[in-house]
VEXMIRO-781365 format. One record per residue (C-alpha): x, y, z; residue in three letters. Coordinates in steps of 0.5 Angstrom, whole numbers, plus 500, padded with zeros to 3 digits. Each point is the difference from the previous one (the first is absolute). Example, Ala and Ser with C-alpha at 12.3 -4.5 7.8 and 13.67 -1.06 7.14 Angstrom:
# VEXMIRO-781365
525491516ALA502507498SER
This chain:
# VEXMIRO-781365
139933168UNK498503506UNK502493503UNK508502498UNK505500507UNK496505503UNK495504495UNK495499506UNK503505505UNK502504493UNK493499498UNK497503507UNK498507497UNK495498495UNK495496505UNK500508504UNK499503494UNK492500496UNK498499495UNK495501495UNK498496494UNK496502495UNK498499493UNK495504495UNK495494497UNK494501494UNK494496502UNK499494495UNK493501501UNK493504500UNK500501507UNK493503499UNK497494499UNK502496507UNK496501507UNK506500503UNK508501499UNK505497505UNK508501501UNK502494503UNK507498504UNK501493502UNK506502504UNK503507501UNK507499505UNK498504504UNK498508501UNK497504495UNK495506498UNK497497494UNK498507494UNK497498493UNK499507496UNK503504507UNK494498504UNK502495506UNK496493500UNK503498507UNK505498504UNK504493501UNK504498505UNK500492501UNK505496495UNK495493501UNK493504498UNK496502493UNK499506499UNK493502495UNK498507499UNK494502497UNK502506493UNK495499497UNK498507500UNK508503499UNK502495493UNK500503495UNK503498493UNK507502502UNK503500507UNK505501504UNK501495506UNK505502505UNK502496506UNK504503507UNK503497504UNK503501506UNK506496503UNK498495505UNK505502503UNK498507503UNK493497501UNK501494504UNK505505504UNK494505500UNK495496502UNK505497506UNK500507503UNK493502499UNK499493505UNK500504506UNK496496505UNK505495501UNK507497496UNK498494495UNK507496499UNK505498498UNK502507498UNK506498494UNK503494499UNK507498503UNK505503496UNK504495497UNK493500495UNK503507498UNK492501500UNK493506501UNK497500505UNK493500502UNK498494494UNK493498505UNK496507499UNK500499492UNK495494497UNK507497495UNK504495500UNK503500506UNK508497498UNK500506495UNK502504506UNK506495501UNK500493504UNK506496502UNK501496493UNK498507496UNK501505498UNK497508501UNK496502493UNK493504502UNK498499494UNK494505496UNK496499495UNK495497496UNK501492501UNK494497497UNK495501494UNK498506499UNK493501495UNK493503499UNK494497500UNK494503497UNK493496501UNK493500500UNK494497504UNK505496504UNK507498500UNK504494504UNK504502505UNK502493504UNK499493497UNK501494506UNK499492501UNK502497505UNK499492501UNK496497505UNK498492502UNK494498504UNK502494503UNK492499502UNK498498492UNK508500497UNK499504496UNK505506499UNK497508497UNK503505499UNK498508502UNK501505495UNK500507502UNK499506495UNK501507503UNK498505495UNK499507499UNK493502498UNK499507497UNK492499498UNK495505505UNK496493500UNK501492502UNK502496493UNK498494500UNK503493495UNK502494499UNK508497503UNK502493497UNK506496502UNK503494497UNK505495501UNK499495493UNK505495504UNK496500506UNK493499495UNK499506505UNK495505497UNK495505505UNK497506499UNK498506505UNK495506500UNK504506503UNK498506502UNK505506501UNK498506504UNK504508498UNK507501504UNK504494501UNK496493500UNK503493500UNK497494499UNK502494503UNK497493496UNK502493503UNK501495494UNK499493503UNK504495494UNK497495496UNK500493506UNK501496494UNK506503497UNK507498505UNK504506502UNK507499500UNK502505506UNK507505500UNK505497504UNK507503501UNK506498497UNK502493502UNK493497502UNK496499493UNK498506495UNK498508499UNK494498497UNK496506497UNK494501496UNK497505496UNK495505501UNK496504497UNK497505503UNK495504496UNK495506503UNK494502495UNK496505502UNK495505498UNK504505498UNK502496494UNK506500502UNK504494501UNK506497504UNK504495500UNK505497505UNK506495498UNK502497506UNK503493504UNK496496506UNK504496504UNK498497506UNK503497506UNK499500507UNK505503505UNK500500508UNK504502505UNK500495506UNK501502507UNK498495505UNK503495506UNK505496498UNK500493504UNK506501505UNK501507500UNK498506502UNK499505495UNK496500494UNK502498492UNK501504494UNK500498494UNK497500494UNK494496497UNK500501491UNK494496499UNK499495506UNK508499499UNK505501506UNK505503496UNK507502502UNK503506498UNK506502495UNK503506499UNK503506501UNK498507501UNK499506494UNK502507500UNK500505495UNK505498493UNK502507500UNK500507502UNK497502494UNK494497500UNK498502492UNK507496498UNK497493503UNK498495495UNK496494502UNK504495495UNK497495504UNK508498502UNK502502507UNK492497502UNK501493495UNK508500504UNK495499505UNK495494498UNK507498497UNK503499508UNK494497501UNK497504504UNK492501501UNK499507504UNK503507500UNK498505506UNK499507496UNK503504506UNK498506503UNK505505498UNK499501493UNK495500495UNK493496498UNK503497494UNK498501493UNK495495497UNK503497496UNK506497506UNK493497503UNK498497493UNK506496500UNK499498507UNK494498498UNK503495494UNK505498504UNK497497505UNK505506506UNK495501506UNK500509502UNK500501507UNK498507499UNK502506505UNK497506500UNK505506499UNK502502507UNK506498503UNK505500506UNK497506503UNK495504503UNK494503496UNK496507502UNK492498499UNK498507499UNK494501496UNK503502493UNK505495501UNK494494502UNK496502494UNK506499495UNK502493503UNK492498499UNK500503492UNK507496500UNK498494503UNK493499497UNK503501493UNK506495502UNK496495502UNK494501495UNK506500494UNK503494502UNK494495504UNK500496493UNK506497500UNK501493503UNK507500502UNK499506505UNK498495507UNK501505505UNK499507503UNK505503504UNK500507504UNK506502500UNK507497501UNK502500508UNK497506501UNK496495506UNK507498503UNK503508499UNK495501506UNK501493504UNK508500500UNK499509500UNK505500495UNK499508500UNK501501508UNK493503501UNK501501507UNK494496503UNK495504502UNK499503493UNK499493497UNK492500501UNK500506493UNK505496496UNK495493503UNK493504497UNK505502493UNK502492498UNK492498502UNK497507496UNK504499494UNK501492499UNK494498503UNK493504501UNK503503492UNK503495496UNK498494503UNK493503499UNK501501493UNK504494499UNK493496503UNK495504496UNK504500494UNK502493499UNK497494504UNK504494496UNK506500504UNK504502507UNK502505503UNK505502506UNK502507503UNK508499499UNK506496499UNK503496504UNK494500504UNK496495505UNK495500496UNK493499505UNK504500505UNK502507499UNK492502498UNK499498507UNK505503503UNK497507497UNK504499494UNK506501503UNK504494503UNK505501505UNK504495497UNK499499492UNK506496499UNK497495504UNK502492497UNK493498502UNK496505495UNK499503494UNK506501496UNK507503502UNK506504497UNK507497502UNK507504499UNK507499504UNK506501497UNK505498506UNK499494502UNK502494495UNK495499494UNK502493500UNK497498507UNK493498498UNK498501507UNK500507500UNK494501496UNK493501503UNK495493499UNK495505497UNK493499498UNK502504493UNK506503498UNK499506496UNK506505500UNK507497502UNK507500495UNK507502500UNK504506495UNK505497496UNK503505493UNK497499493UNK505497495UNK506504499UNK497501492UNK494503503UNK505505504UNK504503495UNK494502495UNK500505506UNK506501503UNK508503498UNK507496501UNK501504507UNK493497502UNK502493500UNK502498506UNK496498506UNK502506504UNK501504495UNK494507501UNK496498495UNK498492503UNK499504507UNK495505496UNK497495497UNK498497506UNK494502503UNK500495507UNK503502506UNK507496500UNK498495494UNK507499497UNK503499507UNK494495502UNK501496494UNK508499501UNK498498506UNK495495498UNK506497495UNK505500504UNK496495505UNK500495495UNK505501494UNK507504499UNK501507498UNK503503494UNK507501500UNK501501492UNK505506499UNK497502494UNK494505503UNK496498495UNK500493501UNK499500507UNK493506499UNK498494496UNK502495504UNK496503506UNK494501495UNK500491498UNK500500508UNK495504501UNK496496496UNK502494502UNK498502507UNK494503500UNK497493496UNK503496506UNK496504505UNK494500497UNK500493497UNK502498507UNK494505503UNK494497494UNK502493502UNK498501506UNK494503499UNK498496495UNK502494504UNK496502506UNK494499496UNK497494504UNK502501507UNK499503506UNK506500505UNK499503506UNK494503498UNK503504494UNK501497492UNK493499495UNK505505496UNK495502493UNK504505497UNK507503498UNK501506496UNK506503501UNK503506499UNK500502494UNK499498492UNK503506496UNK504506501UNK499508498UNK506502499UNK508496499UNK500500507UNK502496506UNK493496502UNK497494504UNK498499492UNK501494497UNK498504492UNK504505499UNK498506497UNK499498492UNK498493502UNK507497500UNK499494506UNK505500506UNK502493502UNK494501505UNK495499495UNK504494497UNK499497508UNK493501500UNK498496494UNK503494504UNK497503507UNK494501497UNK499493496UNK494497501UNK503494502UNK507501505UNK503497505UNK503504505UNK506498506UNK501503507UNK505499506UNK497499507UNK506499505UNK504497496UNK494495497UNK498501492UNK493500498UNK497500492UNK493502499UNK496499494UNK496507498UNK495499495UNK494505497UNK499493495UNK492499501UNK501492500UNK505496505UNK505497496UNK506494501UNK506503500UNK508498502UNK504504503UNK507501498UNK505501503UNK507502498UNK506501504UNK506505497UNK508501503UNK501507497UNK506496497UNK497495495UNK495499495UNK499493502UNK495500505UNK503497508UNK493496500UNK491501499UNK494498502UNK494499497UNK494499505UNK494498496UNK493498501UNK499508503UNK492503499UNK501507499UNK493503503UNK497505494UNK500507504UNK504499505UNK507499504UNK502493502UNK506497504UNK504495496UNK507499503UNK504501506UNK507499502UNK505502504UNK506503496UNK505496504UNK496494498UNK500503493UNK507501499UNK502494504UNK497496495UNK503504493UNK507500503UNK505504500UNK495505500UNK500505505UNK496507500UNK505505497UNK502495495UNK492497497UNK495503497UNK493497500UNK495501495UNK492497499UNK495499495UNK493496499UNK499496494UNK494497499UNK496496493UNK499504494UNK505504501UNK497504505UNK507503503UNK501505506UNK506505498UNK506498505UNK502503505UNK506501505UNK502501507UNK507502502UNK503497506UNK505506502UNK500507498UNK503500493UNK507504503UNK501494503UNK498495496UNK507495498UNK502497493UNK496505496UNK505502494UNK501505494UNK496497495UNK499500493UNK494502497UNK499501493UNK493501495UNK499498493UNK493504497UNK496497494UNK493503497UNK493498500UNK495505498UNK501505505UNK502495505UNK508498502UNK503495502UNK506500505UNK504495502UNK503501506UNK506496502UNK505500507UNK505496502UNK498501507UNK495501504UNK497507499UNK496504506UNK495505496UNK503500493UNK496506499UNK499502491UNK500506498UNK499503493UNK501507502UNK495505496UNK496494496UNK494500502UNK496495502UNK501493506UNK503494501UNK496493503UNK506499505UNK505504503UNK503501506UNK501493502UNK504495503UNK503496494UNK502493503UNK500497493UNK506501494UNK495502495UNK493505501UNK495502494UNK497507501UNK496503495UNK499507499UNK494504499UNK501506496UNK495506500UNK503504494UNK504497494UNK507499502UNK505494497UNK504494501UNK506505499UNK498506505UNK498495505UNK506497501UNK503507499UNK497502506UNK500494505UNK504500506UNK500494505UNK501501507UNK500495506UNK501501507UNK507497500UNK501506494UNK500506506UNK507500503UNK
């Protein structure tokens, strides 16, 4: 397994060799009888020399482009194809060197990501030369289909609808576009028909194609009387997709017919003035619906992009944790087509980089027009999918500038300035505009959006509060401390690491590997001081292991790394999502927050909250509650509580608050309160209680801050019901009464569903279930446990047992760390 210990570095001399592929194939067809023969790439990773029969087609040398070559005239009944690849490598550091005029950072990435050097002068996956949670595997070879096509007359290259409403007559259309390759010397003339049989939508064209590359574009205005229901993201309405039937007949007598979805919804980025601040907005629209958005940010889900499988469970762990959006980000791969179609039925909006990241890009022309293939087929193959509601130039390339993170001494900006411009906005900008007009574009994120388009595209400050979208990370101060994150107008990037499960590790590791400072845990990670930072993070709240016994303590420390990181970035979301509606000291109006990051490459420590196999780390069990749809949230100002109710519901609902008080050495509860009567305002944050701690303590006696726990929830008619959440008076380390407890589980079995029934003899901070190498998730863990007795169930994702999993349960909380 290349992921065992440290077969990355072992492994090194395979991505410094070449290699060639090929293989001896018999043609299944005439090919006499076929005006034209093509062989196909839809996608070759990534420098190539292409031979069929000894006769070079051509050259490759983009990861992210199709590539066709004509071969009609060299196929013969038996072929030989060979395809030579050269190292990506070598040839990323030969194209470096050939850059004489001026140096194009950064060089090589720091050392601790044990990584090859040059990554920006090769059109690939930018993480496969390394990044701070990956390792370095330069992968080469055929990662896509590979195919011949042999046609006659005209053949269909591209197929493409995008959804439009006209508000001026209310009625939505849709504008198909077909590109094609004609190989008849005149025009060829017929009919094209489009039908939605649920929309009682039925039009016919007349067309002409023109010889070489024609496309026709035909707009489809649907039946007024048919009510269309439009695609919504997860959690506000239904993926609603219709049908189509596309058939092209032309004269040739030679017919098409093209299955596709149409889905319609509208989507805007709004960036205007906002009443009391100065700045502008930015948020999403999705079919004249402010929508706040909910996720997290994706990476490649593996080093090896042919062993991907898209078995819809890292995206629908997604939907499941109520998120609504992921940022496809810059430094990896466009996705495969079916990761968007999932999107698309599960409602999970893509906020889509293009493939440049952290880094300074050349702009010769070889390397312009190679970007322009790439972008043109990028954005013509994926421009159908709903779920894609934004374009991205790149990631932080604007701010890599701004706050010159590669010292480029001052008067040498100017060329790098004409670089940025050049590339992502007078190439992909221009092609991104051309190509698709149905949705937004920005130049880089985190950007300031028109602010930074009036400062040249280069703002001199693009983390700006008051624009655009910010990325936020700070491992020092106390992640605890709400007041250190920025009142952003969209958070886009920030997280925290911690270790994936102890189960996921061992898979890849030995005996001698399992402690926290062994060579491997300081191999494994790739961020500067990582391990170190997240000892110091724990230790501000929670005790350090002590145990005696080295494996306990290695496991210990992996509990508190998560324990940890989902604290912090709960602490981090809450407030994100409870700035929603409010302006304070001109900064708030917060419409987004996706942290970093969803899934994992490798088993690794990661900001993830998905570790590498879809296991979720006690992040992603927060997130399910800090991004319920329905979720009060507290916070301490100079010693004074305050709750606020956060809703993404549509309608505005009565609802009690209920709030109870805990001291860490009983079960009973010192005292609740219920406020009832409060409106929870649809999409918004509202304030609904404030009161000092001292007066809250003085009224629940005998309670002070090291002794008490306070826990939340909102309740209201029908069952509605907001999960409960918490807030800690003292760190942890100090708290006052905690005991050792008991906790044990009984397991029952319905279908592939489990029952366990949690039992403790005392409060129980973060009891945190795990089954060890059983796939699949639990509806709750990590959780303050302030009742005897909790019910879970288990949702298995591969057959198991009653017997197995009890097996293989362990139950640990915080009082269990010694």
């Amino acid at each position: 397994d290349p992921y065992y210990r440290f077969n990355d570095v072992m492994y090194r001399w395979i991505s410094l060799d070449n290699w060639t592929y090929s293989r001896t194939f018999k043609t299944r067809f005439d090919v006499r009888k076929w005006q034209k023969v093509n062989l196909v790439f839809e996608g070759v990773d990534t420098v190539a020399q292409i031979l069929v029969n000894n006769i070079t087609l051509g050259r490759t040398d983009n990861m992210f482009n199709r590539y066709s070559f004509d071969v009609t005239s060299v196929i013969k009944k038996v072929n030989v194809i060979e395809v030579r690849f050269l190292s990506a490598v070598s040839y990323a550091a030969e194209q470096s060197r050939c850059h004489k005029a001026y140096r194009i950072p950064p060089a090589c990435p720091p050392p601790v990501q044990k990584g090859e050097c040059h990554a920006n002068f090769i059109r690939k996956e930018q993480c496969s030369f390394s990044w701070d949670w990956g390792p370095s595997f330069p992968t080469q070879g055929i990662w896509k289909d590979v195919r011949i096509e042999a046609y006659n007359h005209y053949h269909l290259i591209y197929f493409s609808l995008t959804s439009f409403f006209v508000k001026s007559v209310q009625q939505w259309s849709l504008e198909i576009e077909s590109i094609f390759d004609v190989v008849s010397s005149k025009p060829i003339s017929g009919l094209v028909t489009v039908n939605i049989p649920k929309l009682q939508t039925q039009q016919t064209f007349r067309v002409n194609l023109q010889p070489g590359e024609g496309s026709i574009v035909l707009l489809v205005n649907i039946n007024k009387s048919s009510t269309v229901e439009a695609w919504w993201p997860n959690g506000h309405g239904k993926q609603t997709g219709y049908n189509m039937t596309t058939t092209f007949d032309m004269e040739t007598g030679y017919k098409i017919e093209k299955f596709s979805k149409a889905y319609f919804r509208t989507v805007e980025l709004v960036q205007e003035p906002i009443p009391g601040s100065s700045g502008l907005s930015f948020y999403f629209r999705i079919n004249g619906r402010p929508i706040f958005i909910k996720g997290s940010n994706w990476i490649p889900a593996d080093s090896f992009q042919d062993r991907v499988t898209y078995d819809t469970l890292l995206l629908k762990s997604a939907a499941d944790a109520n998120m609504n959006a992921l940022r496809v980000w810059g430094g990896g791969v466009y996705e495969q087509d079916e990761f968007y179609d999932i999107c698309d039925e599960m409602g999970i909006m893509i906020w889509q980089d293009f493939m440049f990241a952290c880094a300074l890009y050349p702009t010769d022309q070889n390397y312009l027009e190679s970007v322009r293939a790439e972008v043109s087929h990028q954005v013509r193959r994926l421009k159908s999918h709903p779920s894609i509601i934004l374009w991205s130039g790149n990631n932080e390339n604007e701010a890599a500038i701004a706050s010159n993170w590669f010292s480029i001494p001052y008067a040498d900006r100017e060329v790098y300035m004409k670089d940025y411009v050049m590339l992502y906005v007078k190439t992909i900008r221009e092609i991104v505009l051309t190509e698709d007009k149905s949705r937004p574009f920005i130049a880089s994120s985190p950007t300031n959006g028109l602010e930074s388009v009036e400062e040249g595209w280069l703002s001199q400050n693009p983390y700006d509060t008051h624009f655009g979208d910010t990325h936020f990370y700070d491992y020092s101060s106390d992640c605890w401390n709400w007041t250190v994150y920025p009142k952003t107008r969209f958070a886009s990037e920030y997280g925290f690491q911690s270790w994936p499960s102890f189960s996921t590790i061992k898979k890849v590791s030995s005996t001698e590997d399992w402690s926290y400072t062994s060579n491997f845990s300081l191999h494994r990670q790739h961020h500067e001081n990582g391990n170190d930072q997240m000892f110091q993070q724990i230790g501000r709240h929670f005790k350090l292991p002590q145990s005696a016994d080295p494996v306990k303590n290695f496991k210990d420390m992996i509990y508190l790394t998560q324990v940890m990181q989902a604290q912090c970035i709960k602490t981090e979301t809450e407030f994100y999502r409870f700035s929603q509606s409010e302006i304070v000291k001109g900064e708030g109006h917060t419409m987004g927050a996706l942290y970093w990051q969803l899934n994992d490459i490798w088993q690794a420590p990661s900001w993830s909250s998905l570790e590498y196999g879809g296991k979720w780390k006690l992040l992603h069990y927060f997130a399910q509650k800090f991004f319920a749809p329905l979720l009060p949230v507290a916070y301490e100002d100079k010693g004074v509580l305050y709750i606020y109710g956060v809703s993404d519901l549509h309608e505005d609902y009565k609802m009690t608050l209920k709030v109870v008080v805990h001291a860490w050495s009983s079960l009973e509860p010192v005292c609740t309160l219920a406020k009832d009567g409060l409106t929870i305002t649809a999409q918004s944050a509202v304030p609904i209680y404030k009161e000092s701690i001292n007066d809250l303590l003085k009224r629940c006696r005998n309670c002070t801050r090291k002794s008490c726990v306070i826990t939340f929830c909102l309740v209201g008619e029908g069952g509605l019901r907001s999960p409960t959440n918490h807030h800690f008076l003292s760190s942890l380390k100090d708290a006052v009464g905690l005991e050792k407890t008991q906790l044990s589980a009984s397991v029952s079995q319905r279908d592939n569903i489990y029952t366990f029934v949690l039992r403790t003899t005392a409060i129980a901070p973060f009891v945190y279930l795990d089954v060890g190498n059983i796939k699949g998730r639990f509806s709750d863990n990590g959780f303050l446990m302030t009742k005897k007795k909790k019910v879970i169930v288990f949702y298995a994702w591969e057959p198991t047992s009653v017997k197995e999993l009890e097996k293989s349960l362990t139950l640990t909380s915080l009082v269990d760390v010694v």
